[in-house]
C-alpha positions in Angstrom: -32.6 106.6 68.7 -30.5 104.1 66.7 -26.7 104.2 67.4 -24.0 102.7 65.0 -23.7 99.6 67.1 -27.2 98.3 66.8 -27.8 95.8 64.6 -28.3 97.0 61.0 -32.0 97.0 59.7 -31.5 94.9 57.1 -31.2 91.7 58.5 -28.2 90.8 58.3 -27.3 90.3 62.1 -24.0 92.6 62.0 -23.8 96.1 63.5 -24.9 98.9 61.2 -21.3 100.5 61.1 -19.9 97.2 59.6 -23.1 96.7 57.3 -25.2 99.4 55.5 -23.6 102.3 56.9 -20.7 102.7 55.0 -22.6 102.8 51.9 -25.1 105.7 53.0 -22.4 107.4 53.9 -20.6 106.8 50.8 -17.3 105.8 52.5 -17.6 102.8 50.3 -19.6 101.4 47.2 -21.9 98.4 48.0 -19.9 95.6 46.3 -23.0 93.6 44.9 -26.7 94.8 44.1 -28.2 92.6 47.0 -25.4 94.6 49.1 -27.2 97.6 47.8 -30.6 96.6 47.8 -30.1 95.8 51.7 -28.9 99.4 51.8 -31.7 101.1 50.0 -34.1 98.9 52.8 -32.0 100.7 55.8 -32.3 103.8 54.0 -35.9 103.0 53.7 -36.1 102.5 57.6 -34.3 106.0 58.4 -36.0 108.1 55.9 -33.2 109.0 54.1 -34.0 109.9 50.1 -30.9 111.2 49.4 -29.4 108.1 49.6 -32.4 106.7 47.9 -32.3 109.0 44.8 -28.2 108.4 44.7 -28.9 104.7 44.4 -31.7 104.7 41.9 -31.0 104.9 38.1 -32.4 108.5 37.0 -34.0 107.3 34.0 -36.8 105.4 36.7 -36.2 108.0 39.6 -39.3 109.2 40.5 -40.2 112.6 41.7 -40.7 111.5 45.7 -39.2 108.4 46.8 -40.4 108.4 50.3 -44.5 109.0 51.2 -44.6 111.3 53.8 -48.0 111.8 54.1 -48.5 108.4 55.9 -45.2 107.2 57.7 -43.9 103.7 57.3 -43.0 101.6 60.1 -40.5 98.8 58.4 -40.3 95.6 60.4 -38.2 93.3 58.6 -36.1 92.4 55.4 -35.9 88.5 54.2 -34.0 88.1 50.5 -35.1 85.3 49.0 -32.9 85.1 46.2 -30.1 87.1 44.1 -28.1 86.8 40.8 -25.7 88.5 38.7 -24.9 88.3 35.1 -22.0 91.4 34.4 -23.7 94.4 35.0 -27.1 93.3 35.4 -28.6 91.6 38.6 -32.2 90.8 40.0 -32.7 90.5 43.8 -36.0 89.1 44.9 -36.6 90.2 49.0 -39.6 90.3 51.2 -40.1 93.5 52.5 -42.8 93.6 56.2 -44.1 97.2 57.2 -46.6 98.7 58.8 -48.8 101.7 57.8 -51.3 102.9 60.2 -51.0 100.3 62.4 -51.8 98.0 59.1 -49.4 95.6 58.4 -48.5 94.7 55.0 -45.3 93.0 52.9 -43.4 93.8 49.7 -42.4 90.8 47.8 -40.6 92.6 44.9 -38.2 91.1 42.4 -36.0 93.9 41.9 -33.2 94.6 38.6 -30.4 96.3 38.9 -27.3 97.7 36.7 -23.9 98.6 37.1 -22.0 101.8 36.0 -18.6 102.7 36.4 -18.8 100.2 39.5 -21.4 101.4 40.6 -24.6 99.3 41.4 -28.1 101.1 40.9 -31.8 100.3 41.3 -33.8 100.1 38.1 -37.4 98.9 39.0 -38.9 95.7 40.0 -41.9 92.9 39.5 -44.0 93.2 42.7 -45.7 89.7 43.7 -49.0 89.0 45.7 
């Protein structure tokens, strides 16, 4: 079991409670969209869709955003690069998992947009 004080999933080397956690919890609105997107990769790690669904823009929401038919093990997050223009950013991360006992990675450059101050997933490019 994870506690508050563990370091947060996504990578960032700070305690969860100072990092990601305030945004799932919605105590406070990630301040950038790699902010978010780290978020949305804890979330990932702790099954949470709700958090998931709140953070992704409903017109590319789909139905289920978590597979539960095959759990996911996620090992580690590495962002490779971010930028912002206004309301419209693109992260590009590395995402390691496992499936199975398979590994595998997610190198996704991701888009996001802001309303009202809020930053939300769109969709991304997925690399080989």
């Amino acid at each position: 079991m994870q506690h508050d004080s563990d370091a947060c999933p996504c990578g960032s080397g700070k305690p969860l409670k100072d990092c990601c956690a305030p945004y799932m919890s919605g105590t406070a609105v990630a301040p950038t969209a790699e902010a978010l997107m780290r978020s949305r990769y804890t979330a990932y790690t702790r099954n949470d869709e709700a958090y998931l669904r709140a953070t992704w823009d409903e017109r590319t929401c789909p139905q289920e955003c978590i597979a539960h038919d095959d759990p996911t093990k996620w090992l580690g997050l590495e962002v490779k690069a971010h930028s912002a223009d206004g309301d419209t950013a693109t992260v590009e991360f590395v995402a390691r998992y496992k499936i199975g006992g398979r590994a595998h990675k997610l190198h996704e450059v991701s888009r996001f947009v802001r309303y009202d101050g809020q930053w939300v997933y769109v969709n991304g490019d997925i690399s080989e």
